[in-house]
C-alpha positions as CSV (number, residue, x, y, z in Angstrom):
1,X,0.0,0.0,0.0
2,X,1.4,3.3,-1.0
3,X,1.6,6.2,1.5
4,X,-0.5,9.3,0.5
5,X,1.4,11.9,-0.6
6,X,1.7,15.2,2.0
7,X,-0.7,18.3,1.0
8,X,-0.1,21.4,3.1
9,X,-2.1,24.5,3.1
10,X,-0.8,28.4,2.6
11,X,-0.7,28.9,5.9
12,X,1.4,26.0,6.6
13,X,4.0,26.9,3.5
14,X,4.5,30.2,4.3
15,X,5.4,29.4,8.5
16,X,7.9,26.8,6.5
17,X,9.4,29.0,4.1
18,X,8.9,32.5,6.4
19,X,6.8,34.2,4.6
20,X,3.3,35.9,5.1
21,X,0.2,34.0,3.4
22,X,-0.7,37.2,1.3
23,X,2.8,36.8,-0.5
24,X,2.0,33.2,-1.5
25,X,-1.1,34.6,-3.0
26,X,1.1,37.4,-4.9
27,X,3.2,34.6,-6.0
28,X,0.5,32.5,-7.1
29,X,-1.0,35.3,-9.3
30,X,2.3,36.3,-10.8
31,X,3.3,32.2,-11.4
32,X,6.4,32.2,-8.9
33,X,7.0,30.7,-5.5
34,X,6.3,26.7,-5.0
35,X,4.2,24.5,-7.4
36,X,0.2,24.2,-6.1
37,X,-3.0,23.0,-6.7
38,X,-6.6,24.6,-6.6
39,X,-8.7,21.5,-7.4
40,X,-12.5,22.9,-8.3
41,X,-12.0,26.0,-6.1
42,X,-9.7,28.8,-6.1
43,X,-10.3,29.5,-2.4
44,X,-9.2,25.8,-1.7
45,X,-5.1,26.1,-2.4
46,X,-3.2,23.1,-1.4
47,X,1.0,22.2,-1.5
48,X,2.5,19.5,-2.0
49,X,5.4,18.9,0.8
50,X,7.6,17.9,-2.2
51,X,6.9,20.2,-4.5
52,X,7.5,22.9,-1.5
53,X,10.7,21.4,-0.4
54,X,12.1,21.1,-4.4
55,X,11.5,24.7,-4.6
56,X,13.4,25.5,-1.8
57,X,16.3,23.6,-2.5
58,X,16.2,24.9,-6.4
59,X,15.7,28.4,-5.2
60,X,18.7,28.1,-2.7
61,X,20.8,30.2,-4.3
62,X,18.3,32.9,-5.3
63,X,17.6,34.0,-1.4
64,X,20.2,36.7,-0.5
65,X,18.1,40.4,-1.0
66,X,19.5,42.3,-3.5
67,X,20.1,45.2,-1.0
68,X,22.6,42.6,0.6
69,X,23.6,41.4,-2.9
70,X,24.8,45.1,-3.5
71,X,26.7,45.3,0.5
72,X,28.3,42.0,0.1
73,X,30.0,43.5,-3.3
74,X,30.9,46.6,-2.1
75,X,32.7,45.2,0.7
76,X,34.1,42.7,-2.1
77,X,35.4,46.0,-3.5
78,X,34.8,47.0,-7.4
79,X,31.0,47.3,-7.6
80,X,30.8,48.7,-11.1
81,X,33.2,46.0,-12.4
82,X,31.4,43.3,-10.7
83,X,28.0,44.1,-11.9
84,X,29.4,45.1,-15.6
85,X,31.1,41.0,-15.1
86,X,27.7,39.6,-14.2
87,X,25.9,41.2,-16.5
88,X,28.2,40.1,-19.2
89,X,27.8,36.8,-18.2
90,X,24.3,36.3,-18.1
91,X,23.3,38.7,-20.9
């Protein structure tokens, strides 16, 4: 017999990931933040666990604020340079 796979609601996903519910809701309308399903009912908005925790992991290396971003490069010394290198890199 196979287990049943974990759903959690918005309220529980955003305590896990430490955001407030209303920015899962921004997320959902703007097609970002974790995979999630609204079966018959937009008011009824379910996770799953694994889809929540793949998200995290994938989006890892996304979470420093750009505000910090910028501090952590000025202290790296060469702002200008840096950006101009990243955004050669990346297009």
């Amino acid at each position: 017999m196979s287990a049943h796979p974990e759903y959690l609601t918005s309220e529980q996903v955003a305590e896990l990931i430490g955001v407030h519910v209303i920015t899962l809701s921004v997320w959902r309308k703007e097609r970002r933040g974790p995979v999630f399903s609204s079966p018959g009912d937009a008011r009824l908005v379910r996770y799953l666990r694994s889809d929540v925790d793949k998200w995290m992991a994938e989006g890892r290396k996304n979470l420093v604020p750009d505000g910090l971003r910028s501090m952590r490069l000025r202290a790296q010394g060469g702002l200008k340079e840096r950006v101009e290198e990243e955004v050669a890199r990346h297009g």
